[in-house]
C-alpha positions as a Markdown table, in Angstrom:
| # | Residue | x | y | z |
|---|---|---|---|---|
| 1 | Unk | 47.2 | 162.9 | -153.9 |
| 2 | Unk | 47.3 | 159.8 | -151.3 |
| 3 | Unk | 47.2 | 163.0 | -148.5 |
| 4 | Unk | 44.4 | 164.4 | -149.9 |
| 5 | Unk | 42.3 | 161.0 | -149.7 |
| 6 | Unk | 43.5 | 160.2 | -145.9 |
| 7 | Unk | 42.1 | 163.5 | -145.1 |
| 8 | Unk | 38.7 | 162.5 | -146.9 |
| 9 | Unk | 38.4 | 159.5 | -145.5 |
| 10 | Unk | 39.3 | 160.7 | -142.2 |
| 11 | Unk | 36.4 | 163.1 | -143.2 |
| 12 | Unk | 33.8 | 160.9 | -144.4 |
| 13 | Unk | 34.6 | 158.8 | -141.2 |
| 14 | Unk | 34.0 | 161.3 | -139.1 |
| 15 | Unk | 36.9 | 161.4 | -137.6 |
| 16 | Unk | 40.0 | 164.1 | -136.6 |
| 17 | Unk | 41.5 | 165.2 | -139.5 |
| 18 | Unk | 44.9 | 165.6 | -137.7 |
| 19 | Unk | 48.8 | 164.5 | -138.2 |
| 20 | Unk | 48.9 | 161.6 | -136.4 |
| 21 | Unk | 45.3 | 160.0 | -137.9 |
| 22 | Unk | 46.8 | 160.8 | -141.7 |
| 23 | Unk | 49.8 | 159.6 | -140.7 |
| 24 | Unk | 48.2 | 155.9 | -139.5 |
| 25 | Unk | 45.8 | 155.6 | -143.1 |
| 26 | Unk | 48.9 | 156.9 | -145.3 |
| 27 | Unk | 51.3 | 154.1 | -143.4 |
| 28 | Unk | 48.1 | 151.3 | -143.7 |
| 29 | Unk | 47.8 | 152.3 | -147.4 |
| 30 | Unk | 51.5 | 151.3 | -147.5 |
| 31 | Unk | 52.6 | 154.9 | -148.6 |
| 32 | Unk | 56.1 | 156.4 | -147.2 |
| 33 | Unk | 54.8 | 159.6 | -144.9 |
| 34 | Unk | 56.6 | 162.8 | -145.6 |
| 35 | Unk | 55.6 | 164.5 | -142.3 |
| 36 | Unk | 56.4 | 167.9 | -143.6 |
| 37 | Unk | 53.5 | 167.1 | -146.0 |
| 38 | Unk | 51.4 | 165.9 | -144.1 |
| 39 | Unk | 51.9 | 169.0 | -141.5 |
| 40 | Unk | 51.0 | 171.3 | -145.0 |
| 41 | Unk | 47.6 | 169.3 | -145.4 |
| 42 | Unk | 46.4 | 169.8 | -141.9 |
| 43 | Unk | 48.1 | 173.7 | -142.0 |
| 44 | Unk | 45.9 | 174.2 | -145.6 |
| 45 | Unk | 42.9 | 172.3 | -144.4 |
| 46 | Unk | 42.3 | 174.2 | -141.6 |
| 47 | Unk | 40.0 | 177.2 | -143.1 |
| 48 | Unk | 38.3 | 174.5 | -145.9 |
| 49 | Unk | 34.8 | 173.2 | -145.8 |
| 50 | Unk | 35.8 | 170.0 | -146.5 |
| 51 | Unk | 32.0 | 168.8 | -147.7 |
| 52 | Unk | 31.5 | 171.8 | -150.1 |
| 53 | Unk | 35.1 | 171.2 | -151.4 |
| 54 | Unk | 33.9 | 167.1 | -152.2 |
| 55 | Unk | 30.5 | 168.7 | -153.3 |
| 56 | Unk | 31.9 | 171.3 | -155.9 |
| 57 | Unk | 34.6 | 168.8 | -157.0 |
| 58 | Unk | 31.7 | 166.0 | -157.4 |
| 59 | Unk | 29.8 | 168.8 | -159.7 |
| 60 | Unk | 32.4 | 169.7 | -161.5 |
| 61 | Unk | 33.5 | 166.2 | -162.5 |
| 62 | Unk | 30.5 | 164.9 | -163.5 |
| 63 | Unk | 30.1 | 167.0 | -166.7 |
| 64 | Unk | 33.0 | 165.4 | -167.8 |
| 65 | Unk | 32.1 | 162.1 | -167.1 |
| 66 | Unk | 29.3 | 162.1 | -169.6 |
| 67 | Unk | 31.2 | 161.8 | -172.5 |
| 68 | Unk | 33.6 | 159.6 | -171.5 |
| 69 | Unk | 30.6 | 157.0 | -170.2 |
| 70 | Unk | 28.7 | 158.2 | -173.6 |
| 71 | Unk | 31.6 | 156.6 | -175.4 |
| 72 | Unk | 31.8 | 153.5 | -173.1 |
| 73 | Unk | 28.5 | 152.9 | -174.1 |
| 74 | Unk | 29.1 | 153.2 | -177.6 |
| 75 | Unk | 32.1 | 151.0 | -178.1 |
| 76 | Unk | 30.2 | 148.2 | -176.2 |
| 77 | Unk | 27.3 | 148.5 | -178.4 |
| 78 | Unk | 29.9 | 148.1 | -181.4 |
| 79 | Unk | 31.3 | 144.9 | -179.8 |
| 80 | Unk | 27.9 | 143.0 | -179.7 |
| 81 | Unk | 27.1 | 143.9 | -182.8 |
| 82 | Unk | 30.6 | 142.6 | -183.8 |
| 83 | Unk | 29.7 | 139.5 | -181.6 |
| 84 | Unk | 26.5 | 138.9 | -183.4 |
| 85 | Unk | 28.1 | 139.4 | -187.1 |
| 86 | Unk | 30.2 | 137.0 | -186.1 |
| 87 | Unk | 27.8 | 134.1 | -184.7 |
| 88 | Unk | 25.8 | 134.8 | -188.2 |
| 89 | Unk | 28.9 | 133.8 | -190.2 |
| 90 | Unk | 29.6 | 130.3 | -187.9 |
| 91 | Unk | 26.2 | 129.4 | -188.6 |
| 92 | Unk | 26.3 | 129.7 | -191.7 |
| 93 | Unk | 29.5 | 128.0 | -191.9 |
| 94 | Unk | 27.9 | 125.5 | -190.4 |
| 95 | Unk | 25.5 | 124.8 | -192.3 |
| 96 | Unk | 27.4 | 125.0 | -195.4 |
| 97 | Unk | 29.8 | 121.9 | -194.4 |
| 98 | Unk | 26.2 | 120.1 | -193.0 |
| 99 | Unk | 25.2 | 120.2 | -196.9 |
| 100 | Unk | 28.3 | 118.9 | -197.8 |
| 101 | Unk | 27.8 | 115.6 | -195.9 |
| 102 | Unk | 23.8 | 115.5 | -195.7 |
């Protein structure tokens, strides 16, 4: 997957998308280089749009992103409300040992 994000950043960069510039992110990123993989990115990139591929993938992942923040959402509501229970119950606590020594 690491090849497939030099070549987008080398992309969105505007610059080459070639051998040597994947080679230089994949070896910043700290990534061992297979050269023969990275000579079967640039061979298989060299028909693709690269913006429409980003564009369709961006489309198609969002859909699926909905639930998954939906649910996010959810479970954090859950927690304050467990939050607030819970501050209820100290105060009354409280309050309760404050009559015991008023």
């Amino acid at each position: 997957m690491e090849y497939i994000y030099a070549a987008m950043i080398l992309h969105t960069t505007e610059k080459d998308i070639n051998e040597e510039n994947v080679t230089k992110i994949l070896e910043a990123a700290g990534a061992d280089v297979d050269e023969s993989r990275v000579k079967a990115l640039i061979a298989a990139l060299e028909d693709v749009d690269i913006e429409e591929a980003m564009e369709t993938t961006a489309m198609a992942a969002a859909p699926a992103a909905a639930p998954v923040a939906a649910a996010a959402a959810e479970e954090e509501e859950e927690e304050e409300e467990e939050e607030e229970d819970e501050g209820a119950a100290a105060a009354a606590a409280t309050a309760g040992l404050g009559a015991l020594f008023g």
